[in-house]
Each structure stands twice: as structure tokens, then as C-alpha cells.
C-alpha positions, 0 to 999 in steps of 0.5 A: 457093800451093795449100793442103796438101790441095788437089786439083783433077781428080784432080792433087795441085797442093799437092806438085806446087807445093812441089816446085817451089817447093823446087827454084826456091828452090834454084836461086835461091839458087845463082845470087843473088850471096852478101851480104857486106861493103860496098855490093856485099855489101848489093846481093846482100843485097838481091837475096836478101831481095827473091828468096827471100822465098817468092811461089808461084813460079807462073811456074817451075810453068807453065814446068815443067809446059807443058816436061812435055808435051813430056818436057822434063827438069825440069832445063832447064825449071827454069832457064828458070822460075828466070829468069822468077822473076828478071823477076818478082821486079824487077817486083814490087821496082818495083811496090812503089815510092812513085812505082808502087803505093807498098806497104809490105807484099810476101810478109808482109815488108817491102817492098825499098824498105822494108827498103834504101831506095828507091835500091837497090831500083831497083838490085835490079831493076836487077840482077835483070833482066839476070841472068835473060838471063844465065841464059836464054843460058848454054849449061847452060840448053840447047845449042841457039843457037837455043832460047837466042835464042828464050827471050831474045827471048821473055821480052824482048817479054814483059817490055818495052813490048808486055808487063809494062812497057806493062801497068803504064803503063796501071795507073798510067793506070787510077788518073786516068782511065775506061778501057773493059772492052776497055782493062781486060782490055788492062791485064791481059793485058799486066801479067800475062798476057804474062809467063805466056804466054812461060811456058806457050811456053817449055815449047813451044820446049824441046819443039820444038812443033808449031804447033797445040800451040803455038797452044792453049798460048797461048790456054789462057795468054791464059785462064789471065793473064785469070783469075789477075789477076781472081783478083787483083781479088777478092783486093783486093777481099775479101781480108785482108792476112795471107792474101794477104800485102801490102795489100788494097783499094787498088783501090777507094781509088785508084778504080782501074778492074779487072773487079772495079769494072766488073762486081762481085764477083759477076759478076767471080767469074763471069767468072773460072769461064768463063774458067778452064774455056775456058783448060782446054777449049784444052788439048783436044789434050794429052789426059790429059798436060794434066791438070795444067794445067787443074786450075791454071786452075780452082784459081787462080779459088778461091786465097787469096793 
């Protein structure tokens, strides 16, 4: 995500990515089905193809990082982004598809349904899906019963109708119909917010956290989602395709209600810049330890892709 150079409040976030990144690759490749021969050989092909096809692997980051305030081992937190990085590998297979935003392009590549069809990327994420709780609930990601049941149970709410699911229903409403400032940012928060706050609270249930520390991890998440589909926004709007990797403008042809189309270029990027510096004025109670995750806030307003 960050570039190689990239340095924000005194935080190296270009290696601290990639180091991540490597180790999620890893841990992707280890739990993926291998490809082989026959129908079951071409689903795990498939999986592989739609999972370890790069993406800024943000998700585990914010897993890992939010973990690190409470000295959770990088192991354990490691497992919980890499299912997270499964929800949000099937959400963007789905995503993709002719009858969701229909892109062709995802990561550089074709998209899954490009490359395999559209029925067996429905499979994909299908398939995708169940396997993150699979390794949410297995006794290697924690010992604890009731640590495994809360991490379930949370990125279940986050996926399902009340977070990433509900979202997309309104983004596909957000094409036929006028909705409100207060409906846009309801879209986004659920679309992409409630997937990075279970991230930012899984780091708070494997650290045992107290309720103040939780509560200002969820508000810095809630900033932190507002502020990286923004990002989005203005990507679409301004971006071109080889940075960011798939298709840009669509917002606009579809007549898609976003921030962007609401308050402008301008004014979003505005909106964007507050927000980021309030998702980092919550993390106040961390100290220095929380060093990292305010320099994310205010890179993610200038990323690229």
C-alpha cells in the first residue's frame, strides 16, 4: 500500500506493510486447498488465484497492529487477519460480479469471474467465507473458547446484513435512487468500516482490553472506515486505472451517490483530512504505543491505489 519511501509521524509504515503482507501471503498460501486436477483442483485454483493476487492486505495490518497495543503475539493476530483477509478476499470475487458492480479488472488482473467463470466465483466465495471461521475457531488461533467465540461471533456481525452485506445492498441502492449525506456515510460505514472495526476490536479481544481502550479503537475505526472509503471515492474520481488497479470513474457514469459526488473533490479531500486526524486524536489513551495506527489514518487520505 504504502510506497517504499513512505513515512508518516516518524512510523516506517512501507516495511511495516510488507512485512505483513509477506507473512499474511504466507499464511494464505498454507491454508488455501492446493490446485490440482478436476473440478475441486480448479476451485482451489480459483481460491488461489482470487486470494493471492496481491491487495494491501490493510485488514490483517490493522489486526496486527491494534494486537500490538496490547502485546499480543504477532502469531496469533496473524491468523485472525489472515481470516479477515479470506472475508474480504469473497467480498471482492462477489463485488465483481455482472449482476454487483460488474468489473472486469481487480488487483491488475483479471477479475475471478473473468478468468473462471462466473459460477465458480460464486463457488470461490462461497468457499472463502466458511474457511475464515474454520480458522477463527481452531484451538492453533487461541486456546481460549471464549476468545474464538467472540472473534466469530464479531466478524460474523461484521460481514453479514447489520455490516459489509447491508452495505453493498445500499451501494447497489445508491445507483437508482437519491440518498442523503446521512444514508452515504451509513453505506460506507457498514461496506467498509464494519469490516475494519472488527479488525481494530479483534487486536482488543486477543489483548483482553479494557472498556475505555476498546471504546477508543472503535471510534478511531469508525474515523478510520469514513476516511478510507473516501479515499476510495476520490480514487475513482481522479484515479487511473494502472494505479489503482481496476477500473476508475464508474462512480460518476452510474450516478452513484458517494462523498465525492455530494461535496466535491475538494471538500471530500477536506472531509477526509478531519476525519483522519479525529480517528488519530482517539487513539490519545495509547500513547506513543499508538504511534503506528495514527500515522495509517493520515497515510490512507494520500494513498494511490
Amino acid at each position: 500500500m504504502p510506497g517504499k519511501n513512505a513515512v508518516a509521524g516518524g512510523v516506517d509504515l512501507a516495511d511495516a506493510f510488507a512485512r505483513i503482507s509477506d507473512a499474511v501471503d504466507k499464511a494464505l498460501d498454507e491454508v488455501l486447498p492446493p490446485a490440482g486436477p478436476g473440478p475441486e483442483g480448479r476451485l482451489a485454483e480459483a481460491m488461489r488465484y482470487a486470494t493471492l493476487a496481491g491487495g494491501k492486505r490493510l485488514r490483517p495490518f490493522l489486526v496486527v497492529s491494534a494486537g500490538g497495543l496490547f502485546e499480543v503475539p504477532e502469531a496469533v493476530s496473524l491468523r485472525v487477519g489472515t481470516a479477515v483477509e479470506l472475508i474480504h478476499s469473497y467480498s471482492l470475487i462477489h463485488d465483481d460480479l455482472p449482476c454487483m458492480d460488474d468489473d472486469a479488472v481487480r488487483r491488475g488482473k483479471p477479475s475471478c469471474h473473468v478468468a473462471f467463470g462466473e459460477a465458480l466465483a460464486i463457488l470461490v466465495g462461497d468457499a472463502l467465507m466458511p474457511l475464515a471461521f474454520e480458522l477463527l475457531s481452531d484451538t492453533v488461533t487461541h486456546p481460549d473458547a471464549a476468545v474464538r467465540a467472540a472473534l466469530v461471533s464479531g466478524l460474523a456481525v461484521a460481514a453479514g446484513a447489520r455490516g459489509m452485506v447491508g452495505g453493498q445492498v445500499l451501494d447497489l441502492a445508491a445507483e437508482s435512487m437519491a440518498l442523503d449525506t446521512g444514508t452515504v456515510a451509513r453505506l460506507e460505514r457498514l461496506k467498509t468500516g464494519a469490516l475494519i472495526a472488527f479488525c481494530c476490536d479483534a487486536g482488543a479481544i486477543l489483548g483482553h482490553a479494557q472498556d475505555a481502550e476498546r471504546r477508543a479503537l472503535a471510534a478511531y475505526a469508525h474515523d478510520l472506515g469514513l476516511v478510507y472509503q473516501v479515499a476510495d471515492d476520490l480514487l475513482d474520481a481522479e484515479g487511473d486505472a494502472a494505479s489503482v488497479g481496476k477500473a476508475v470513474h464508474k462512480d460518476a457514469m452510474r450516478g452513484k451517490a458517494t462523498f465525492v459526488s455530494m461535496l466535491g473533490v475538494d471538500k471530500a479531500r477536506q472531509q477526509a483530512r478531519r476525519l483522519a486526524n479525529q480517528a488519530a486524536g482517539h487513539l490519545e489513551i495509547f500513547g506513543p504505543r499508538g504511534d503506528t495506527l495514527r500515522a495509517l489514518a493520515r497515510f490512507v487520505v494520500e494513498r494511490a491505489s
